[in-house]
C-alpha positions as CSV (number, residue, x, y, z in Angstrom):
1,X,0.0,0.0,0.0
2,X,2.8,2.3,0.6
3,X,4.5,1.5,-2.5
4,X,0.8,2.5,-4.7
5,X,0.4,5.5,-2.4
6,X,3.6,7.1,-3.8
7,X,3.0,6.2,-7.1
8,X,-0.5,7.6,-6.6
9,X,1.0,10.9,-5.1
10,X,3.6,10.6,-7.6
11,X,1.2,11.0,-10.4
12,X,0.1,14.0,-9.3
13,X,3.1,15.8,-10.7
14,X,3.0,14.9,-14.2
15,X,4.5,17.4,-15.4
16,X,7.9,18.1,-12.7
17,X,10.7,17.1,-13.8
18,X,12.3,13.8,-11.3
19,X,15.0,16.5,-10.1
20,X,12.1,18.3,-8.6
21,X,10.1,15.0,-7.7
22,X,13.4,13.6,-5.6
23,X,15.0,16.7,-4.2
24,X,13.8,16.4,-0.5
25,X,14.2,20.5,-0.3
26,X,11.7,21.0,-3.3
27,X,10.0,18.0,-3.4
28,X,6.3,18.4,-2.7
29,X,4.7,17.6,0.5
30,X,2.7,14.8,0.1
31,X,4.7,12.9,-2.2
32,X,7.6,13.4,0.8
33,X,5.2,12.2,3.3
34,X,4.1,9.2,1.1
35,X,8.2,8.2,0.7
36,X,8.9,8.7,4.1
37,X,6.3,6.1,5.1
38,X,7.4,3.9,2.3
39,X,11.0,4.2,3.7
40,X,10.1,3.2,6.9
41,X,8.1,0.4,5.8
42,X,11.4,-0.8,3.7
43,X,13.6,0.0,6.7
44,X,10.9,-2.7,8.8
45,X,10.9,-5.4,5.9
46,X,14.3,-5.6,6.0
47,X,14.8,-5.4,9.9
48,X,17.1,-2.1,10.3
49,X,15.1,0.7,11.8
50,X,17.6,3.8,11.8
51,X,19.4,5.5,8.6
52,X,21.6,8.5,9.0
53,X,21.3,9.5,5.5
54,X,19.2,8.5,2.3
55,X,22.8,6.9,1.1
56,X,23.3,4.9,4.1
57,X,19.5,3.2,3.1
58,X,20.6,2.5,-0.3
59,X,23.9,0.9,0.1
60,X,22.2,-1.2,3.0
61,X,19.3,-1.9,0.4
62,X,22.3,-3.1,-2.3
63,X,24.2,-4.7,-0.3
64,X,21.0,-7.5,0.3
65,X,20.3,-7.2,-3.1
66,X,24.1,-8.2,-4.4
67,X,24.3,-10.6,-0.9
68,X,21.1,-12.5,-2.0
69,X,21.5,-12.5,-5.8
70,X,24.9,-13.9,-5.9
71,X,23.4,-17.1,-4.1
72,X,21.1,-17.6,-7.4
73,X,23.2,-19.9,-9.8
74,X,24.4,-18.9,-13.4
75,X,22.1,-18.0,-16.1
76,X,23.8,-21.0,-18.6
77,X,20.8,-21.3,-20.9
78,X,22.1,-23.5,-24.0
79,X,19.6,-23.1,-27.1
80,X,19.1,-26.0,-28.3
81,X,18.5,-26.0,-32.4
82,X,17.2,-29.3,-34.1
83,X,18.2,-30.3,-37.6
């Protein structure tokens, strides 16, 4: 739901550029509102409740995603062509 209501608030802005839709200092404030509660929601999923900055979120949030992904085995798809 969090996720939809920032897409939903999102779409509100049509026509702002993403520079104005992601700069927390001009950002709009019920699409801030609607990614803070997303953040936190994230931050809960994922079991880490406090981030100093924006950055420290994201390299947390890659850090899974490149701990978890390189457990997935190789991509070795052969194509197999009949005569």
């Amino acid at each position: 739901m969090a996720a939809q209501a920032t897409l939903d608030a999102r779409a509100n802005y049509s026509d702002s550029s993403l520079a104005d839709l992601f700069d927390p200092l001009v950002m709009p404030a019920d699409l801030l509102h609607a990614h803070r509660v997303l953040d936190r929601g994230v931050d809960a999923a994922y079991g880490k409740r406090r981030f100093s900055t924006e950055a420290e979120r994201v390299a947390f949030l890659f850090e899974l995603y490149q701990k978890y992904t390189s457990l997935l085995p190789a991509n070795k798809s052969k194509v197999s062509r009949r005569k």
